[in-house]
C-alpha positions in Angstrom: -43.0 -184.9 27.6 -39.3 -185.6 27.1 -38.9 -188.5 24.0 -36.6 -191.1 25.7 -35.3 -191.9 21.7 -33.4 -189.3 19.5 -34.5 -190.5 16.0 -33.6 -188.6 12.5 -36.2 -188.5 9.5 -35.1 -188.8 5.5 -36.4 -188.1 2.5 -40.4 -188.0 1.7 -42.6 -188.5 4.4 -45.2 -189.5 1.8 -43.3 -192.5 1.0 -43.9 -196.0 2.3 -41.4 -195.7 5.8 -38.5 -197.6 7.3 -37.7 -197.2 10.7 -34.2 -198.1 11.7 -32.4 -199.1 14.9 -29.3 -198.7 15.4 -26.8 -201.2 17.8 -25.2 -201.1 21.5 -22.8 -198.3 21.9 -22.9 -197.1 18.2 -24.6 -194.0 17.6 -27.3 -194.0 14.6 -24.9 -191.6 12.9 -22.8 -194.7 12.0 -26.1 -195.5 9.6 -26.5 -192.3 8.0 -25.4 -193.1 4.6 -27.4 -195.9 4.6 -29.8 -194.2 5.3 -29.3 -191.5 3.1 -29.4 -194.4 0.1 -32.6 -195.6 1.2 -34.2 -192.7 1.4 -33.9 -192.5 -2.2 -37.4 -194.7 -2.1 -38.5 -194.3 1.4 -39.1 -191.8 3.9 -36.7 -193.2 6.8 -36.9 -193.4 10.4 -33.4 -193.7 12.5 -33.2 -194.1 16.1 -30.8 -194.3 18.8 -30.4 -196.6 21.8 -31.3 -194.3 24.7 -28.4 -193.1 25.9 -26.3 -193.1 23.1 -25.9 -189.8 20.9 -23.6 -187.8 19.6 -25.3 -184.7 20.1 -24.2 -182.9 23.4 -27.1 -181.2 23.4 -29.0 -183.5 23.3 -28.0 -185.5 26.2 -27.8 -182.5 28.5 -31.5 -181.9 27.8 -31.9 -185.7 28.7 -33.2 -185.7 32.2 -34.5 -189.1 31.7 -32.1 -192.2 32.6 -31.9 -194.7 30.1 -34.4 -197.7 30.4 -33.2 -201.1 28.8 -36.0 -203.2 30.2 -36.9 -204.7 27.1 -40.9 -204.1 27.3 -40.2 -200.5 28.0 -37.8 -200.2 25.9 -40.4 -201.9 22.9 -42.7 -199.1 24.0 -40.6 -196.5 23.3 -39.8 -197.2 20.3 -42.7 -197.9 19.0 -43.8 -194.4 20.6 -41.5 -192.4 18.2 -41.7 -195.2 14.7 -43.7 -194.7 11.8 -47.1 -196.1 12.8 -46.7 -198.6 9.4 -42.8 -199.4 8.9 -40.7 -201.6 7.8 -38.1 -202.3 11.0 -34.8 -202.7 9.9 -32.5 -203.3 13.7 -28.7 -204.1 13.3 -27.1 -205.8 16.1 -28.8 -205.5 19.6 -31.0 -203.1 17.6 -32.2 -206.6 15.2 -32.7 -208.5 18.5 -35.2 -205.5 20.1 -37.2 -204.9 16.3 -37.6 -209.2 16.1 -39.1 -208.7 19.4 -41.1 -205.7 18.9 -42.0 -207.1 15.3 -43.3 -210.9 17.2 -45.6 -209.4 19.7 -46.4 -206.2 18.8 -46.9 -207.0 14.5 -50.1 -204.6 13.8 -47.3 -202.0 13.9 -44.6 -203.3 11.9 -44.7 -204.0 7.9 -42.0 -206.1 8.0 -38.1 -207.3 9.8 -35.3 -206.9 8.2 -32.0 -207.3 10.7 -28.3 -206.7 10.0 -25.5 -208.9 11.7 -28.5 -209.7 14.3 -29.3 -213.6 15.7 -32.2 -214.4 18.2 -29.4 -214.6 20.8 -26.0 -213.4 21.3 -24.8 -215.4 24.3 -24.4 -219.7 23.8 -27.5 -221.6 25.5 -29.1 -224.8 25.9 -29.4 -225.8 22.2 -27.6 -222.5 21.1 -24.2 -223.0 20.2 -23.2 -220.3 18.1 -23.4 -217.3 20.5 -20.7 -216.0 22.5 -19.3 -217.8 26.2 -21.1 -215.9 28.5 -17.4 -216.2 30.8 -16.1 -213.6 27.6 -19.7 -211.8 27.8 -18.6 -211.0 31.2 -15.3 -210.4 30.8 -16.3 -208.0 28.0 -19.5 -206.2 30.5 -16.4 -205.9 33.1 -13.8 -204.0 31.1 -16.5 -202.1 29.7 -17.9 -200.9 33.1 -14.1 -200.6 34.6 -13.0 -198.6 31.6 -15.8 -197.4 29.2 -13.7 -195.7 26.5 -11.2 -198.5 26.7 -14.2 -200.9 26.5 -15.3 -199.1 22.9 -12.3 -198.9 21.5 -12.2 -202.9 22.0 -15.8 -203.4 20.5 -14.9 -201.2 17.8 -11.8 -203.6 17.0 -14.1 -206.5 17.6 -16.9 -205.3 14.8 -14.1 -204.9 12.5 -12.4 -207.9 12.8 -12.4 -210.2 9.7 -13.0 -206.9 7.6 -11.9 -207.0 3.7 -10.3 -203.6 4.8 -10.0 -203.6 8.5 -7.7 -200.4 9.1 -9.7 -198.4 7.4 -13.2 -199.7 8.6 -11.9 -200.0 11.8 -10.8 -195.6 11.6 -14.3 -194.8 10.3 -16.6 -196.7 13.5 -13.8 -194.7 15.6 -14.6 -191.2 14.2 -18.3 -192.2 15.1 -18.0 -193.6 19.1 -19.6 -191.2 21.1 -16.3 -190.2 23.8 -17.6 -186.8 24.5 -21.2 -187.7 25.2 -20.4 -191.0 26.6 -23.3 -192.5 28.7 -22.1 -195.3 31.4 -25.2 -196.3 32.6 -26.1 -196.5 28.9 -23.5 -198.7 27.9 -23.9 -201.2 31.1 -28.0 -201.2 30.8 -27.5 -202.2 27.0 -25.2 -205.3 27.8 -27.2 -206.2 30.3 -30.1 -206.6 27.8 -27.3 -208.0 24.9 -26.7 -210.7 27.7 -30.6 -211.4 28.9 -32.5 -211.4 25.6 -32.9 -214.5 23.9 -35.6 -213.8 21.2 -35.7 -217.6 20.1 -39.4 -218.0 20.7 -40.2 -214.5 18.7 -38.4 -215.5 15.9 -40.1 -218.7 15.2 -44.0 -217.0 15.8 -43.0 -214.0 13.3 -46.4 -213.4 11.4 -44.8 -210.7 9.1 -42.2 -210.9 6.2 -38.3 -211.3 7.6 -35.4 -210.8 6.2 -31.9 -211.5 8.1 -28.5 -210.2 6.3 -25.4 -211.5 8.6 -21.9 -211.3 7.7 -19.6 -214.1 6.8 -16.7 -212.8 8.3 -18.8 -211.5 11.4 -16.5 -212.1 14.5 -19.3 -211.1 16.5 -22.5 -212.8 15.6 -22.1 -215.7 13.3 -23.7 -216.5 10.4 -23.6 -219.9 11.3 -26.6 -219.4 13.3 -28.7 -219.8 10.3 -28.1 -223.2 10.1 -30.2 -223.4 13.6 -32.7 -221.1 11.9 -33.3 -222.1 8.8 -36.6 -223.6 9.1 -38.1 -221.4 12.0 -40.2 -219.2 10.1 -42.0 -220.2 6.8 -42.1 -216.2 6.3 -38.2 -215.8 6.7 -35.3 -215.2 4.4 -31.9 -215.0 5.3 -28.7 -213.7 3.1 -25.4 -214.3 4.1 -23.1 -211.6 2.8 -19.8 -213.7 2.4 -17.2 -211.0 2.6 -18.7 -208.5 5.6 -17.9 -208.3 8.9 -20.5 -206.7 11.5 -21.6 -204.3 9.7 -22.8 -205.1 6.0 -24.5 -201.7 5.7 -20.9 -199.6 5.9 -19.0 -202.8 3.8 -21.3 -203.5 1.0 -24.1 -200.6 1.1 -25.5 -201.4 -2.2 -25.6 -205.2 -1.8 -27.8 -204.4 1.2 -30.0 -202.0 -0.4 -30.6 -204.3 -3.3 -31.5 -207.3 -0.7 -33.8 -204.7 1.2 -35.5 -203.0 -1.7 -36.7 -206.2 -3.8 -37.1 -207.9 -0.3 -39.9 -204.9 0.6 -41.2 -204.8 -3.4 -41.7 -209.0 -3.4 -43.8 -208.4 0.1 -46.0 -205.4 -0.8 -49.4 -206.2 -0.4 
């Protein structure tokens, strides 16, 4: 049967395993390095989105669609993780993991998410997400003019950046133009703009660890304040000078978080 989720392995297979999730629109190429660096200790899982790849091949194989229900989705990834892993999700990739990681926890070790909240759009009691009028302003460029739309999330990510040129010419080289997947892009905001993970968050019966940005344009890291007494098993880290993505902007602060985050919860 076809696999639904292009995933990567690195390093040992014999080591304790982390399996990674990358965010909307951003191939898991964009974690590589990351990856890489972690592997040094663990044998390391990364997956896609459906739909999203930079591997041409790949998605001309594809003859499945892209499913962003968020139970099916769960299920699929679950299908192609290490059967004990530590999930690490950034962005829309945090939000699926702290749901997989809530209701499905015999199969996860632990949660660690990067630049992730429980929701991204403002609710009732939820002030710190996004105006769902700019959601939807954002969904409609994006399905009007897909590349167009990228190029703008790609500016977005970066904004607030110590280096934001430079950070903002390395997500470029990694957007996936010439496999770029419409029904992808449009399936994952739909899901960005439906899933509020609230609930999951708070009944999280494994260790969690949140990293967020303080210079995030995106997802604050304000919305630890809401958090911050959720979950007696949860840790949160604000990295003060990041933007939306800690992993590219201060790799070894992240692995240093993650690897005596993992060590203090080894059982």
């Amino acid at each position: 049967m076809r696999a639904r989720i292009e995933t990567e392995a690195f390093g040992n297979s014999s080591n304790q395993a982390i399996f990674m999730v990358s965010g909307w629109a951003m191939p898991k190429d964009v974690m590589h390095a990351f990856a890489l660096r972690l592997s040094q200790r663990f044998y390391v899982v990364l997956a896609n989105l459906p739909g999203i790849s930079l591997d041409e091949q790949w998605i001309s194989r594809s003859r499945i669609g892209p499913n962003y229900d968020i139970d099916a989705l769960s299920e699929q990834l679950i299908e192609v993780a290490p059967k004990e892993a530590w999930w690490i999700g950034w962005s829309l990739g945090g939000m699926v993991s702290a749901y997989v990681a809530a209701r499905r926890s015999s199969q996860v070790l632990g949660l660690i998410t990067l630049a992730a909240s429980p929701s991204f759009i403002k609710r009732e009691e939820w002030s710190h997400g996004m105006a769902i009028e700019d959601f939807d302003a954002f969904a409609e460029f994006v399905e009007q003019s897909p590349e167009q739309g990228l190029q703008k999330f790609v500016m977005l990510q970066a904004k607030g950046a110590k280096n934001e040129r430079a950070l903002v010419k390395q997500l470029q080289s990694f957007l996936p133009m010439k496999t770029l997947n419409r029904v992808a892009l449009i399936g994952g905001l739909r899901l960005l703009k439906s899933l509020d993970v609230r609930r999951e968050w708070s009944l999280l019966d494994v260790p969690n660890l949140h990293l967020l940005g303080g210079k995030d344009a995106l997802v604050s890291s304000k919305t630890l304040e809401q958090q911050a007494d959720v979950n007696p098993l949860q840790q949160c880290v604000v990295l003060s000078n990041c933007a939306h993505q800690p992993f590219l902007e201060e790799e070894e602060a992240c692995v240093r978080h993650i690897e005596n985050f993992i060590d203090a919860n080894n059982t």
